[in-house]
N, C-alpha and C positions, 0 to 999 in steps of 0.2 A: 533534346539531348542528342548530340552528334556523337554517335558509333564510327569506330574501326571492327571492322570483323576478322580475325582471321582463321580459317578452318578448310581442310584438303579436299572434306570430303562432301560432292556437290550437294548432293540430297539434305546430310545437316548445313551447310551453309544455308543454302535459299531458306531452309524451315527457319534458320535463326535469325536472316533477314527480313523475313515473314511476321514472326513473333512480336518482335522489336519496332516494325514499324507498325503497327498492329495497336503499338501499345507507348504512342507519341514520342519514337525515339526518330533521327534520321541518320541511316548507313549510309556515311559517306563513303565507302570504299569496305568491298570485301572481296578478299584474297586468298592465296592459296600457296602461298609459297612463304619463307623467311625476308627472302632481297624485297619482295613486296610490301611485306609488313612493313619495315623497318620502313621503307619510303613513304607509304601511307603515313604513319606515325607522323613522320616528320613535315610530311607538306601537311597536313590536316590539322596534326594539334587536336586528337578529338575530347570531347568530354568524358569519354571512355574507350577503352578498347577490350575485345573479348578476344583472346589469342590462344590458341592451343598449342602445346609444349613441340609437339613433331611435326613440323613443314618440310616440305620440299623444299630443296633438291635432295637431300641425304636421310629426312624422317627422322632425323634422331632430337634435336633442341632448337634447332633453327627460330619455334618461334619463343620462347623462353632467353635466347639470346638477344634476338631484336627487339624484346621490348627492355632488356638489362641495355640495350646501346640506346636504346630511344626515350627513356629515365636519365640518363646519362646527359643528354643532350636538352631535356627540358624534364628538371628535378619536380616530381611527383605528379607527372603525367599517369592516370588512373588504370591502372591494368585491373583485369578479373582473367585470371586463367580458367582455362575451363579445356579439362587433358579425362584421360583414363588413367595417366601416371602420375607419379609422384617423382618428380625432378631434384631429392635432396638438395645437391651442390648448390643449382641455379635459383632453386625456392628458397634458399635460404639468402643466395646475396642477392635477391630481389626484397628481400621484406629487410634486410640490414640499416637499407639507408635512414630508415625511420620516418618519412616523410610523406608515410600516407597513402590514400587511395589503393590497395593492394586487395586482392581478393585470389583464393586459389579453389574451385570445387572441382569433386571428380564426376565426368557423366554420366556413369552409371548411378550417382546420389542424387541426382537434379530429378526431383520424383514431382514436379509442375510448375507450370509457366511460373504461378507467384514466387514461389523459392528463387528461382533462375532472375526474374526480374526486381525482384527487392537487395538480392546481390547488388545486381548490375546498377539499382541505384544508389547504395550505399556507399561503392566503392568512387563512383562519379563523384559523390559527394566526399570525397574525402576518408572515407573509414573505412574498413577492413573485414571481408567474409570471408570466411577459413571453414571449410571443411574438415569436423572434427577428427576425420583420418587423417588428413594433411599433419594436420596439428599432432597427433599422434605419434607420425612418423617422425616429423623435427624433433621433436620431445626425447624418441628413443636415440636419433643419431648423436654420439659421444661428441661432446665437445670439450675442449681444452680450456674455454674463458667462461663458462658457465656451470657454475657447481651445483647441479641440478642434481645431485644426490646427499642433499643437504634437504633437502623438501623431503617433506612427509607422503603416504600416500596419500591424504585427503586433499594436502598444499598441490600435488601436481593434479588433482581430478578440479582443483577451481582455477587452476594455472590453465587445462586446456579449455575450462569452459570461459576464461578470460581471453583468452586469445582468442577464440568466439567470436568475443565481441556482446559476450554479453551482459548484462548490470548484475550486481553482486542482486539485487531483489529476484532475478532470472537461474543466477548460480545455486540461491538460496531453494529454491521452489524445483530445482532439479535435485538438491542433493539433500532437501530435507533437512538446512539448517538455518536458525536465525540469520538475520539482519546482521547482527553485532558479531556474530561466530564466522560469519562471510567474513568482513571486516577485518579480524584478527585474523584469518587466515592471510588476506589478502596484504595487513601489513607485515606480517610475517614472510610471504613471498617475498616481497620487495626486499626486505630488508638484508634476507638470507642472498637474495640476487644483487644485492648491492646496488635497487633500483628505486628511485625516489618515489615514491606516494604523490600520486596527483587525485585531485575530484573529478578530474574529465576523462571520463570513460574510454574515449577513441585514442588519446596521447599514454594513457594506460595501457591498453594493449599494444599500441605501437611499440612504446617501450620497452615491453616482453618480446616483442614478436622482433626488435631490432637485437637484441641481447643476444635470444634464440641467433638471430642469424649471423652476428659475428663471431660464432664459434668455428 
């Protein structure tokens, strides 16, 4: 698996170039700044990239930016953020496009290598790790095309564990309710979100997690 890295700070860089090649990935290029990334991204094309929201030159979005132009330029190029912030605006028209491979956790939650690297394959692979703060936070910011106070409290407690990423048998066994009662909550979501019912769990969440983000 070919990595982009990009992260300011050298001590976590090298440990996450460490980790990763460690564990059959290869880091084609890791970075420290935004103009970087964004160049990596595009000469490289990698199978993933792990980008942190604050790069150089200015710390504030730089790499949150570059990978919104670098999606742009090659549609569902696989991001996994991985910040200490939660970047509303930019996380939200990053998961919009609907087409995949997106991933956001915060550092202080990455509590082992496995966590951190079953993301970073998942999102390679096309599907979606969300940190259920993350999720959290999109959930409470007001949107104008999402009538997300039409859900119920149990509908948005399977709504953030769907956005998860995780199987309604997963949802079930965290919230202590049948098979068929995931189910009917879950077409009830849809329904209420004016979002079609699919069987494939990863175009499922996308769809939520695109919805979420055109607000």
């Amino acid at each position: 698996m070919r990595v982009v890295l990009a992260e300011d700070l050298y001590l976590l860089r090298e440990g996450l170039v460490r980790l990763l090649e460690a564990h059959d990935c290869t880091v084609v290029a890791a970075v420290e700044t935004g103009p970087d990334l964004l160049d990596a991204l595009l000469t490289h094309r990698p199978d993933v990239a792990v980008v942190d929201v604050r790069l150089p030159p200015t710390n504030t979005d730089e790499g949150l930016q570059a990978a919104l132009t670098a999606r742009r330029q090659v549609p569902g190029l696989p991001v996994l953020v991985l910040s200490q912030h939660v970047e509303q605006l930019y996380a939200r028209e990053l998961l919009a496009d609907g087409t995949g491979g997106i991933g956001y956790l915060l550092k202080d939650r990455v509590f082992n290598a496995d966590q951190f690297l079953d993301a970073v394959r998942r999102v390679a692979g096309g599907g979606t790790a969300m940190d259920p703060e993350v999720i959290a936070k999109l959930l409470q910011q007001p949107t104008r095309n999402v009538p997300l106070a039409r859900l119920t409290a149990r509908e948005r407690e399977v709504l953030e564990l769907m956005a998860e990423g995780r199987s309604n048998a997963a949802i079930g066994q965290r919230l202590f309710l049948s098979d068929s009662a995931v189910g009917k909550h879950t077409a009830s979501i849809f329904g209420k979100l004016d979002l079609a019912p699919s069987d494939d769990d990863n175009r499922r969440v996308l769809a939520v997690l695109a919805y979420l983000g055109a607000g």
